[in-house]
C-alpha positions in Angstrom: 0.0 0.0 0.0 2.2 2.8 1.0 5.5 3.4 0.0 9.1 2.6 1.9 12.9 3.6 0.7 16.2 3.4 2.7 19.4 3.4 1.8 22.8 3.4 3.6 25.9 3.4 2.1 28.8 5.7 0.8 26.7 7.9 -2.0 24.4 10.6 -1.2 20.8 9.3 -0.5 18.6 11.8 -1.6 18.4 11.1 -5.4 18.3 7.9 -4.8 15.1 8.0 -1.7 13.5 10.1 -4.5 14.0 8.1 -7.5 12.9 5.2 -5.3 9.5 6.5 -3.9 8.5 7.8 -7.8 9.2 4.0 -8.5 6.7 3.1 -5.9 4.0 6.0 -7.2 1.8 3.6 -8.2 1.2 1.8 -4.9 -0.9 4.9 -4.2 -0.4 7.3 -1.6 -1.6 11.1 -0.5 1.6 12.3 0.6 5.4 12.0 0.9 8.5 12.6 3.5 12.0 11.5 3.5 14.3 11.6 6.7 18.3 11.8 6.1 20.5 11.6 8.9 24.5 13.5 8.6 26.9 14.3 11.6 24.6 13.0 14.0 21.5 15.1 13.1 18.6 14.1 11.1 17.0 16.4 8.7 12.9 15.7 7.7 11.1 17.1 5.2 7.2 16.0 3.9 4.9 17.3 1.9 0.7 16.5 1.2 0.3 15.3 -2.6 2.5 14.1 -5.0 6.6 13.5 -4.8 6.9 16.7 -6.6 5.6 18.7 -4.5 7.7 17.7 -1.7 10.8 17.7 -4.4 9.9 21.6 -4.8 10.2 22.2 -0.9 13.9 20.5 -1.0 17.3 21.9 -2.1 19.8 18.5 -2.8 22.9 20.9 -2.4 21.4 21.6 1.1 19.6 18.2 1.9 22.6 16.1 2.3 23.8 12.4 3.9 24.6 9.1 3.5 21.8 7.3 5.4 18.2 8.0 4.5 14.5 6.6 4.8 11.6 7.4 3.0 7.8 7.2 2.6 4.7 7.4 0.2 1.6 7.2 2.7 -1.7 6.1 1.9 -4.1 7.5 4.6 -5.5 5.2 7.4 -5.2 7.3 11.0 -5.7 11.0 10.6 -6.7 12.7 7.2 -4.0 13.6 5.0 -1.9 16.5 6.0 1.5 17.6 6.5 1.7 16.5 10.0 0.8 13.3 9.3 2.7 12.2 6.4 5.5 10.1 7.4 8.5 9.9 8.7 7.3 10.1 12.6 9.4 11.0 15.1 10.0 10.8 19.5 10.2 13.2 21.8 13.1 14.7 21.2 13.5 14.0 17.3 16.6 11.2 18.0 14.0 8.6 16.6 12.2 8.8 13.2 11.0 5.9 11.2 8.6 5.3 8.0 5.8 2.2 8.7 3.6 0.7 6.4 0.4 -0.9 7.9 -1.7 -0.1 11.0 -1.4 -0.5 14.8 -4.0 -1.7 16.0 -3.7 -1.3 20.0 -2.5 2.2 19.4 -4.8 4.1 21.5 -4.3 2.3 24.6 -0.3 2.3 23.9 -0.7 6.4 23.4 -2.9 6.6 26.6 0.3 5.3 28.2 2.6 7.1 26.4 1.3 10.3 27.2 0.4 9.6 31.2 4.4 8.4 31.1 4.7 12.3 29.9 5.1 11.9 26.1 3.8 14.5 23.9 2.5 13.6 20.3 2.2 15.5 17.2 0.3 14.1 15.0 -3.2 11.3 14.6 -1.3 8.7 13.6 -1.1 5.3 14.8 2.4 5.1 13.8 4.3 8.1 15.6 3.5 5.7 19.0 5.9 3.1 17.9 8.8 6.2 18.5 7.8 7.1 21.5 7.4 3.4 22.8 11.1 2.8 21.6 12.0 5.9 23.1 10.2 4.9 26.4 12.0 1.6 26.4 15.3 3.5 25.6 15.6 5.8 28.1 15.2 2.9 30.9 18.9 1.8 30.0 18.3 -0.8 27.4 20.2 -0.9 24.1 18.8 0.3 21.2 18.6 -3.1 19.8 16.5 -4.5 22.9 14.3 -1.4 23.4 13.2 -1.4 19.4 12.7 -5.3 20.2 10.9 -4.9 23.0 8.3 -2.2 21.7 7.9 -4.5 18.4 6.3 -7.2 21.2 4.2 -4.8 22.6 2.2 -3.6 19.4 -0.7 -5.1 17.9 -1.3 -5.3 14.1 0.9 -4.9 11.1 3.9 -3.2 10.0 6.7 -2.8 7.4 9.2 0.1 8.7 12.4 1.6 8.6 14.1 3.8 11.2 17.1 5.7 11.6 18.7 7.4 14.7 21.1 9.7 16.5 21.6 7.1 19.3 23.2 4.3 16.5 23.6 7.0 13.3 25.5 4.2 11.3 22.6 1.6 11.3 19.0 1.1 9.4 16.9 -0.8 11.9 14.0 -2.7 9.7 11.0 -5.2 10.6 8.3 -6.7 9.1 5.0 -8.0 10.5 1.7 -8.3 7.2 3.6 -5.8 5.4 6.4 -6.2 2.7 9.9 -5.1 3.2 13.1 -6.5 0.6 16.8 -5.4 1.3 18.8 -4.9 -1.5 23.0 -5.7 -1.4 25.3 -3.3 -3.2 28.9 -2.8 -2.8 29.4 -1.0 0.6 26.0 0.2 0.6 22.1 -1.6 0.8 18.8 -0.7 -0.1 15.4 -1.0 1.5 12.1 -0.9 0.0 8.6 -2.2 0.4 9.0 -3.3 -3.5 11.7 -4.6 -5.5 10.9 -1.8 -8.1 12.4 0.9 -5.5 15.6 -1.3 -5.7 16.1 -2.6 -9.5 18.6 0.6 -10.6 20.7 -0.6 -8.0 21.0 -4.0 -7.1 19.2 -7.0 -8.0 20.8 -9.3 -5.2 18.0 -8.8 -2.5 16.8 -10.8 0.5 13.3 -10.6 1.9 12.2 -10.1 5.6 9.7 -12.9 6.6 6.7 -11.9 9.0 8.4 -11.5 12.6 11.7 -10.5 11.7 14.4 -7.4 11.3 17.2 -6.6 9.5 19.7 -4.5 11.2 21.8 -2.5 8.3 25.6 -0.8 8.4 27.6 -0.3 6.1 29.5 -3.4 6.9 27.1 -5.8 6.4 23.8 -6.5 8.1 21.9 -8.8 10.5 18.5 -10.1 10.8 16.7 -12.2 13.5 13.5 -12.6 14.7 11.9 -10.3 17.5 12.4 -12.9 20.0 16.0 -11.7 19.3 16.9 -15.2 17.9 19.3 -15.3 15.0 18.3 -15.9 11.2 19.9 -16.7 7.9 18.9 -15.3 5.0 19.2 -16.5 1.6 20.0 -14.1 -1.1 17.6 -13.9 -4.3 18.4 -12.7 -7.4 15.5 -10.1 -9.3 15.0 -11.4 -12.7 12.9 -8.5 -14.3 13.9 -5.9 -16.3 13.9 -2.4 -15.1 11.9 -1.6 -18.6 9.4 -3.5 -17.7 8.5 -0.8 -15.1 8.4 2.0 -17.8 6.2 3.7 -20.0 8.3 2.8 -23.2 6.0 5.7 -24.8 2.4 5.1 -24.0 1.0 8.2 -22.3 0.1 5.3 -18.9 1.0 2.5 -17.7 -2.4 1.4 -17.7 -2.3 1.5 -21.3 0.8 -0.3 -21.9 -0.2 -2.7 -19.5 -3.6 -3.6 -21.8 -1.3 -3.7 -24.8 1.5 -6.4 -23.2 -1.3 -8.6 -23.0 -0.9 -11.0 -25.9 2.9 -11.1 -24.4 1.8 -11.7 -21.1 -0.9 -14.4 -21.7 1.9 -15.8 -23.9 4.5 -15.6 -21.4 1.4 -17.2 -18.4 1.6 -20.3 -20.8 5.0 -20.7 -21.9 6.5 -24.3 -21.3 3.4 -25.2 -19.9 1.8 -26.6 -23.0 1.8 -30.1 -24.5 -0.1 -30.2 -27.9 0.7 -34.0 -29.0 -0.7 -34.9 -25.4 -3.3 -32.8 -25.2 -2.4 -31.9 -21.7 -1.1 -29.0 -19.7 2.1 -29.1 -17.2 2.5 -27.1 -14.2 5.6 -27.7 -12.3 5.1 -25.4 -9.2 2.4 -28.2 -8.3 5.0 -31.3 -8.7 4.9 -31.2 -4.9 1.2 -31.4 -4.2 0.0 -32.8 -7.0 -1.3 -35.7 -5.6 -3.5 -33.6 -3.3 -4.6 -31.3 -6.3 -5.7 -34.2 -8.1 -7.5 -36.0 -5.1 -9.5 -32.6 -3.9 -13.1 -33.4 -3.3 -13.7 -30.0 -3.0 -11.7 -26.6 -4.0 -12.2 -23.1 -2.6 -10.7 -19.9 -4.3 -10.1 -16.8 -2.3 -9.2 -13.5 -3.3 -10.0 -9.9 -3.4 -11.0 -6.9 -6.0 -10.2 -8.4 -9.3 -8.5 -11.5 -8.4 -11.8 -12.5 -7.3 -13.1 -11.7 -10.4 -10.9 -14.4 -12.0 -11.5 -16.9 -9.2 -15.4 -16.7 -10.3 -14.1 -17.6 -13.9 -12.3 -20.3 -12.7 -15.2 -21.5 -10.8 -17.1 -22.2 -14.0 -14.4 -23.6 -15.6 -13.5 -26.0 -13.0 -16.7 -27.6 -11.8 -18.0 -27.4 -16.0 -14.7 -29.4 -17.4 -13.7 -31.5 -14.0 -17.0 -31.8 -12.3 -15.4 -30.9 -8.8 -17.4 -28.4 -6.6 -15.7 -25.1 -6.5 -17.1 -22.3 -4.0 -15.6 -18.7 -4.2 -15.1 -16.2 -1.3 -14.1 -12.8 -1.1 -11.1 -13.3 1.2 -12.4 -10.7 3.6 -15.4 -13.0 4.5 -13.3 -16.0 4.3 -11.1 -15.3 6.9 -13.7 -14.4 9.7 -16.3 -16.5 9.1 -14.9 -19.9 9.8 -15.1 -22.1 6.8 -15.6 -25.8 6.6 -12.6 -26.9 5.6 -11.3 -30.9 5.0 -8.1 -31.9 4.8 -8.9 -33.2 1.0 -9.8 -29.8 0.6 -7.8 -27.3 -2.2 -7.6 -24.2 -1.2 -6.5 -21.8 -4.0 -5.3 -18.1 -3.5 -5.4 -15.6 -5.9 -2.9 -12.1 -5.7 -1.5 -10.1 -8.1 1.2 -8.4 -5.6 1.2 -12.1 -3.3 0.8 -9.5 -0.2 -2.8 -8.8 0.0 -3.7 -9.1 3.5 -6.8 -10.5 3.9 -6.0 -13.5 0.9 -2.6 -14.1 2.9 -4.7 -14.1 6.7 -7.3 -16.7 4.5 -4.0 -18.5 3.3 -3.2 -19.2 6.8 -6.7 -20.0 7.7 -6.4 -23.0 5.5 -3.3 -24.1 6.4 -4.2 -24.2 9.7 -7.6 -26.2 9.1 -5.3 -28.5 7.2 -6.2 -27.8 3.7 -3.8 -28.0 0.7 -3.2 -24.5 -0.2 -2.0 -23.3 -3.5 -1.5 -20.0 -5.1 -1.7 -18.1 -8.3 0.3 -14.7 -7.8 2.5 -12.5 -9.8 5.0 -11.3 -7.9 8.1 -13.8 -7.5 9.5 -14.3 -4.0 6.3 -12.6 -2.4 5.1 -13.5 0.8 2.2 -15.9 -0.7 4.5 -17.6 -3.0 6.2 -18.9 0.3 3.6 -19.5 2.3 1.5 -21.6 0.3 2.3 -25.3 -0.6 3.1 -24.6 -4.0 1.3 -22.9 -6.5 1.4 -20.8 -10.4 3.3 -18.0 -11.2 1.3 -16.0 -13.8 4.5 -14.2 -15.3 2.8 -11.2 -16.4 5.7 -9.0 -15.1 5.8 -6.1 -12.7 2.0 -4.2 -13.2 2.4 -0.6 -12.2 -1.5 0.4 -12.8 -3.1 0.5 -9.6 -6.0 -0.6 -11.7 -5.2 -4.4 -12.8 -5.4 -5.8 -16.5 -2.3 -7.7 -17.9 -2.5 -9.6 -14.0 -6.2 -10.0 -14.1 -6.2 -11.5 -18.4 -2.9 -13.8 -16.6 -4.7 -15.2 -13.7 -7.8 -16.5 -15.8 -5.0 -18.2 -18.4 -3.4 -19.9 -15.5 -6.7 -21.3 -14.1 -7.5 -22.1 -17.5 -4.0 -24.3 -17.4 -4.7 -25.8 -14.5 -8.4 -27.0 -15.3 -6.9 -28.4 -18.7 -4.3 -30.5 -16.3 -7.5 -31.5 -13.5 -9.7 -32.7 -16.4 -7.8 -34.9 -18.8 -6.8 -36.5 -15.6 -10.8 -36.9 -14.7 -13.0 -36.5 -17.6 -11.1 -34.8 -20.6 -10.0 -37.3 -23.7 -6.7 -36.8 -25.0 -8.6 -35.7 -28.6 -10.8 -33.0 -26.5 -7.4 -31.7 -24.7 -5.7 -30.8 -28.2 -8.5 -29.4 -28.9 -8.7 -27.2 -25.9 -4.4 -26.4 -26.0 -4.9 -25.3 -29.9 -7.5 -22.9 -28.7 -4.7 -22.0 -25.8 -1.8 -21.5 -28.5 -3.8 -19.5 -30.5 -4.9 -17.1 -27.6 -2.4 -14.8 -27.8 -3.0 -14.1 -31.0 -6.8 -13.3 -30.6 -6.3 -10.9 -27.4 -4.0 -9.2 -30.0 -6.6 -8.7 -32.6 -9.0 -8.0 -29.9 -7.0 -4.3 -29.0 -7.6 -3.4 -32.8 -10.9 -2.4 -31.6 -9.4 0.4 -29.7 -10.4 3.0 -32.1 -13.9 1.9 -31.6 -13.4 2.2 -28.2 -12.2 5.2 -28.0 -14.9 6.6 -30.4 -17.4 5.3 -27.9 -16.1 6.3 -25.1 -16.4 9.9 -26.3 -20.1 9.7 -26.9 -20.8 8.3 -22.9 -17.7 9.9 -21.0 -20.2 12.3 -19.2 -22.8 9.7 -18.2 -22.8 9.0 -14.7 -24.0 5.7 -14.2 -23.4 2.0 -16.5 -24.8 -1.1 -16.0 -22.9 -4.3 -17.3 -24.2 -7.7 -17.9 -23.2 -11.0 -18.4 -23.8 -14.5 -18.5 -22.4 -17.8 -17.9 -18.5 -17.2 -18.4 -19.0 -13.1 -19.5 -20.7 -12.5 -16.0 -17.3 -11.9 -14.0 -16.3 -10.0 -17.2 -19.4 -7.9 -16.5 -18.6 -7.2 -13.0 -14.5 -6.5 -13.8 -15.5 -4.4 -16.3 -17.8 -2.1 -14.3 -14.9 -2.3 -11.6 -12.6 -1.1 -14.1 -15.0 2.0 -14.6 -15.4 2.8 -11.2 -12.2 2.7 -10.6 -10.4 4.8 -12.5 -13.3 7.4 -14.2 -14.9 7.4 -10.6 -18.4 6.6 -13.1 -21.0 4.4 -11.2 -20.9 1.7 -12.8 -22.5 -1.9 -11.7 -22.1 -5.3 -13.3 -25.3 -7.9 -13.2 -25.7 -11.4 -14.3 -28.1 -10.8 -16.9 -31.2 -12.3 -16.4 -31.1 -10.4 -13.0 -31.6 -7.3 -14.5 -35.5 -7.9 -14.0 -34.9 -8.2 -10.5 -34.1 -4.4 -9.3 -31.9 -2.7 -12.1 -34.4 -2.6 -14.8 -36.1 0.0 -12.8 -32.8 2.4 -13.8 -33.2 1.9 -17.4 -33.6 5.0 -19.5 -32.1 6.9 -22.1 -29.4 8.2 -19.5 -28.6 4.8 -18.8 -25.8 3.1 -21.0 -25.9 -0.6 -20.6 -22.6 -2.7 -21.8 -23.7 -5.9 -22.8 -21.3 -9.2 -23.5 -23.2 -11.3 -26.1 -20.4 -13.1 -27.7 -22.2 -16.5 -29.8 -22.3 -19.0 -26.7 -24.4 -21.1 -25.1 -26.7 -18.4 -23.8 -26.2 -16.1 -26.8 -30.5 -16.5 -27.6 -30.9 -15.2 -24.1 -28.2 -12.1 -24.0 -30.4 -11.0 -27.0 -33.8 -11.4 -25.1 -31.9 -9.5 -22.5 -31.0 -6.8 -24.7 -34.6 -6.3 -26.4 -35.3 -5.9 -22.8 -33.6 -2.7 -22.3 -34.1 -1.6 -25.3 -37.9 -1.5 -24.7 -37.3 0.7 -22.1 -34.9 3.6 -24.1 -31.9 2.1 -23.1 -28.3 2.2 -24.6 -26.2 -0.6 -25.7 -22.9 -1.3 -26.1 -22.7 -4.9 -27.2 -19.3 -6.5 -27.2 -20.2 -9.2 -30.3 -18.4 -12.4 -32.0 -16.7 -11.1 -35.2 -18.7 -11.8 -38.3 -21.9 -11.7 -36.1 -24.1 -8.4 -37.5 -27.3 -10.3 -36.4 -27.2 -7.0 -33.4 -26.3 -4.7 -35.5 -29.9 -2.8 -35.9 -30.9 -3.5 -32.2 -28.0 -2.1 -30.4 -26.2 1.4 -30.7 -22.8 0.3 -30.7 -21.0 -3.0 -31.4 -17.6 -3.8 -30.4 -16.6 -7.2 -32.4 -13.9 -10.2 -30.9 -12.4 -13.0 -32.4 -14.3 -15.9 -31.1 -12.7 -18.7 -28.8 -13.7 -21.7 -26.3 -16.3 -20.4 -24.2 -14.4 -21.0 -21.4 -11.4 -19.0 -22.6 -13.7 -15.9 -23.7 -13.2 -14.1 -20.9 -9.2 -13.9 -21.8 -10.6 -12.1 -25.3 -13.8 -10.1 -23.9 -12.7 -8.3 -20.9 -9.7 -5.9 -23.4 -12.7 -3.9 -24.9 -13.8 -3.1 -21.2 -10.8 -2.7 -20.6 -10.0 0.3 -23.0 -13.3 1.3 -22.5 -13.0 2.3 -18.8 -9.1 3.8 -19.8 -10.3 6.2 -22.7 -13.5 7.4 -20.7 -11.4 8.4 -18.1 -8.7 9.8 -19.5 -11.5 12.1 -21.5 -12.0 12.9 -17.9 -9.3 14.1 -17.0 -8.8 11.4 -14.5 -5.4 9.9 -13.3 -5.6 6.6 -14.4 -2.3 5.3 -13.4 -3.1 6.4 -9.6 -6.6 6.5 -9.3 -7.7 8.1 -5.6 -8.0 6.4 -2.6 -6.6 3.5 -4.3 -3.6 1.1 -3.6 -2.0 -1.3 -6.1 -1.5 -3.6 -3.1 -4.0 -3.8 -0.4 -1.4 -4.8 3.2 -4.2 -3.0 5.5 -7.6 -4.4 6.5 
C-alpha cells in the first residue's frame, strides 16, 4: 500500500530515496517525506500530494547524507496532512521511522505514552511506535532491545524503517503483514517495500519474513527474529527488467499494460503446453499434486479483481472437472470460519502475493489442514512462500493501480490448470488438443481484440459524461461484467455496476432509460438467444447498448447502438478475449475525464491494511 525507501551506504541518499519513492508512485499514496541523517543530526522534510511537491520544498545541495528513509503514505489514521505524512518521530527528534500498515492497539499504547509524559504530534497510529522505543530506551536498554521490546508490545501490522542519533550508522528494519526486501550493493544496501524501489541498484536482495528485522551498516547486516533469535537469510536474485517498469512511450501505464497482453498471456503459458498430449504441465504443483488431483472440493479466495478471475475459474473448473468449487471474497473467508477438510484445495489468488486479507485466509487453510496453493504474480512474495506450491502467472511487474495484464494472466493460468484436472478426470486426449490449440492461438486473438481500440475510444467519447453503466453478463461473460464495471469505477470514478443478466429484472431494470448506457457481453455461446432477449429488454425501455459481439456476427447490429466485435474462442477461454474492450473502454473514458488513471484516488495497487 504505501510506500518505503532506505538506503545506507557511501553515496548521497537523496536522489536515490526520491528516485525510489516515484518508482513506488503507483502503490498509491496522498503524501510523501523522507528523513536523512549527517553528523549525528537528522534532517525531515514531507509534503501533502504528489513527490513533486515535496521535491519543490527541498534543495539537494542543502539536503545532504549518507543514510536515509523514505515514505509514500496512503491514509488510514488521521486525514491527509502535513503533520501526518510520514517519517514520525520521539520526543526529542533522536528517533524517526517510515511504517507501512496499522497499529492496532494504538490508543491504549498512546494513553500510556502520554500519562508516562510523552507529547504527540500528529493522529497517527504510527508516531507511538517512537515514542514506545524511546520509552524503552531511556530505561537503559540498548537500542537493539528497546526497538525489540516495543515490536512485542504492538498489535497489528507493520513494514518500517528507522534511523537514529543514538546508533547514526545503522537502518533498523521489521516486518510483521507488510512487505519489506533489502537490496545488497557494494558497501551500501537498499530497503524498499517493493523490488521496483531497488532494480537501478541492485538486484541481489533478501526478503524479511513476518516477525523479523534486519539490522543494516555499512559493513554488512543482520537479521533475526523479535524474539531476538538469529536468522539466515538467503539471497535472491531479481529477474525482471527495469523496462518493464516504464512507460516505453504510451502516455500510462495502464495503457501499456492492456497492450503487453498478448505477451503476457503468452508468457502465463509458456512451457506449460503439450499439444501432441493434449495436456497442460504445471511444475510449481510437482509437490502437491497428488492432493490437487484427489481434492473433493476446492475453494478460491481473493479480493477486488482476483476475485473476479476466481469466479471464472469456478465455472471452468466444476463445467470441465466436475469438482465443486465455492468462491469467497477473502475478507469474509477469513472471519467466518469455513468448513474446511483436509482433502480440501484451497486456491489463492494475488496479483502483488501481499494482500492481506488472501494471505490471513491463506493461513486460515493451512491451519484447518487444507492444501493451499497459489496463483500470484510477484516472484519471492510473501504468498508464494507461504503456500504449498502454486502458479506463477509471469505477467511482469503491473504498475497500474488498476489491474489488466494480471487480471487476463490469472484467468490463463486457471485455464491451465483446469486443462491439467480434467484430462486426468474426464477430458479425452482428442478434446485436450482441442482445448491447448484454442490456448496456443490465444495470444493471437487478445492481440486482434486491441484493434478495436479506435472503436473504443470513439465510444467512449459519446458516454464519458454519463454518470452511471450497468454491465451484464452470462455464464463465463458475467465476471467479465462485474470487472468491467470495476474497471469504470475505478479509474473514471463513473458508477458503474455489473449484473448477471437475467437479474436485471430483479431491481436494475427500474434504472433503465435513455441516460442509462448498458454494456452488454453477447459473444455466440451457449446463452447467446438469451443475452439478445436481455437486450430487447432494455431496449424496450430507451436504453443504450454497447454490445461487445463475436466477429462476423451483424445479427445486433440494428438492435444495439454500438458493437464492439472479438475474435471468437472456447467459451471457457472468452473471458481472456472479452474483458480488453472493457478494458480500454474504462481507460479512454477516463482519460476524457481528465482522470489519473495510473493512480486512481483512494486507491492502492496492493492492499497490506484491512
Amino acid at each position: 500500500m504505501c510506500g518505503i525507501v532506505g538506503y545506507i551506504g557511501k553515496r548521497e541518499a537523496y536522489p536515490i530515496l526520491i528516485n525510489g519513492l516515484k518508482r513506488l508512485e503507483y502503490r498509491g499514496y496522498d503524501s510523501a517525506g523522507i528523513a536523512l541523517l549527517e553528523d549525528g543530526h537528522i534532517r525531515v522534510e514531507k509534503q501533502v500530494g504528489k513527490i513533486s511537491a515535496l521535491e519543490s520544498i527541498i534543495q539537494p545541495e542543502q539536503f545532504t547524507g549518507t543514510t536515509g528513509i523514505a515514505h509514500t503514505r496512503w491514509a488510514t489514521h488521521g486525514e491527509p496532512n502535513r503533520e501526518n505524512a510520514h517519517p514520525h518521530s520521539d520526543c526529542k527528534g533522536d528517533i524517526v521511522l517510515v511504517h507501512n500498515g496499522i497499529i492496532e492497539n494504538y490508543q491504549s499504547l498512546r494513553q500510556m505514552l502520554m500519562e508516562k509524559g510523552h507529547h504527540f504530534k500528529t493522529e497517527t497510529d504510527t508516531e507511538i511506535i517512537a515514542h514506545l522505543i524511546e520509552e524503552l530506551y531511556q530505561n537503559g536498554t540498548s537500542f537493539e532491545e528497546a526497538f525489540l521490546g516495543a515490536l512485542q508490545q504492538v498489535e497489528g501490522t507493520y513494514g518500517l524503517a528507522l534511523i537514529t542519533r543514538h546508533e547514526p550508522d545503522r537502518i533498523y528494519a521489521a516486518r510483521k503483514g507488510s512487505p519489506l526486501v533489502v537490496g545488497i550493493g557494494d558497501g551500501e544496501y537498499f530497503l524498499g517495500s517493493d523490488a521496483a524501489a531497488l532494480i537501478a541498484h541492485t538486484r541481489d536482495v533478501f526478503y524479511l519474513e513476518d516477525g523479523e528485522i534486519a539490522i543494516i551498516s555499512r559493513d554488512g547486516f543482520i537479521t533475526k527474529t523479535i524474539k531476538n533469535e538469529v536468522v539466515e537469510k538467503k539471497i535472491e536474485r531479481i529477474t525482471f527488467d527495469l523496462e518493464r517498469i516504464e512507460k516505453a512511450g504510451y502516455p500510462h501505464f495502464m495503457l501499456k499494460e492492456i497492450y503487453e497482453q498478448p505477451r503476457t498471456v503468452a508468457d502465463c503459458m509458456r512451457g506449460r503446453l503439450l499439444p501432441d498430449e493434449g495436456v497442460t504441465k504445471l511444475g510449481g504443483l510437482t509437490n502437491i499434486l497428488h492432493n490437487v488431483m484427489r481434492a473433493r472440493k476446492i475453494f478460491i479466495t481473493a479480493c477486488g479483481t482476483s476475485y473476479h478471475a476466481g469466479l471464472i475459474g469456478e465455472y471452468m473448473i466444476e463445467e470441465h472437472c466436475r469438482v465443486p468449487v465455492e468462491v469467497e471474497y477473502a475478507s469474509e473467508f477469513r472471519y467466518r470460519d469455513p468448513i474446511i477438510q483436509d482433502d480440501n484445495l484451497v486456491i489463492v489468488i494475488s496479483q502483488s502475493g501481499e494482500t492481506a486479507d488472501t494471505l490471513a485466509a491463506l493461513r486460515e487453510a493451512k491451519r484447518k489442514g487444507a492444501t493451499v496453493m497459489g496463483i500470484v504474480n510477484v516472484v519471492g512474495s510473501t504468498i508464494a512462500r507461504e503456500t504449498h506450491g502454486g502458479v506463477y502467472i509471469h505477467a511482469g511487474p503491473e504498475i497500474g493501480v488498476a489491474s489488466t495484464k494480471a487480471f487476463t494472466s490469472q484467468v490463463t493460468a486457471l485455464a491451465l490448470l483446469t486443462v491439467m484436472l480434467a484430462r486426468a478426470k474426464t477430458m479425452s486426449a482428442e478434446e485436450g488438443r482441442r482445448v491447448v490449440k484454442e490456448l496456443e492461438a490465444l495470444p493471437q486473438k487478445v492481440e486482434q481484440a486491441l484493434h478495436s481500440d479506435d472503436v473504443v475510444k470513439e465510444i467512449a467519447a459519446q458516454f464519458k459524461d454519463h454518470r452511471n453503466f450497468l454491465y451484464l453478463g452470462r455464464g463465463y461473460n458475467y465476471p467479465v461484467a462485474l470487472e468491467g464495471a470495476l474497471k469504470l469505477k475505478e479509474i473514471s470514478y463513473i458508477h458503474a455496476e455489473g449484473y448477471p443478466a437475467a437479474e436485471m429484472k430483479h431491481g436494475p431494470i427500474a434504472l433503465i432509460d435513455e441516460d442509462m448506457p448498458v454494456v452488454v457481453i453477447a459473444t455466440r455461446d451457449s446463452t447467446y438467444d438469451k443475452i439478445v432477449s436481455n437486450i430487447q429488454e432494455v431496449k424496450a425501455r430507451r436504453g443504450r447498448v454497447i454490445a461487445v459481439v463475436s466477429e462476423g456476427d451483424h445479427e445486433l447490429d440494428n438492435l444495439v447502438d454500438y458493437t464492439i466485435p472479438v475474435p471468437t474462442t472456447l467459451d471457457f477461454l472468452q473471458p481472456i478475449v472479452t474483458i480488453i474492450p472493457l478494458q480500454l473502454l474504462a481507460y479512454h473514458i477516463a482519460v476524457m475525464r481528465g482522470c489519473d488513471v495510473d493512480q486512481p484516488r483512494n486507491l492502492a495497487k496492493s492492499v497490506t491494511v484491512e
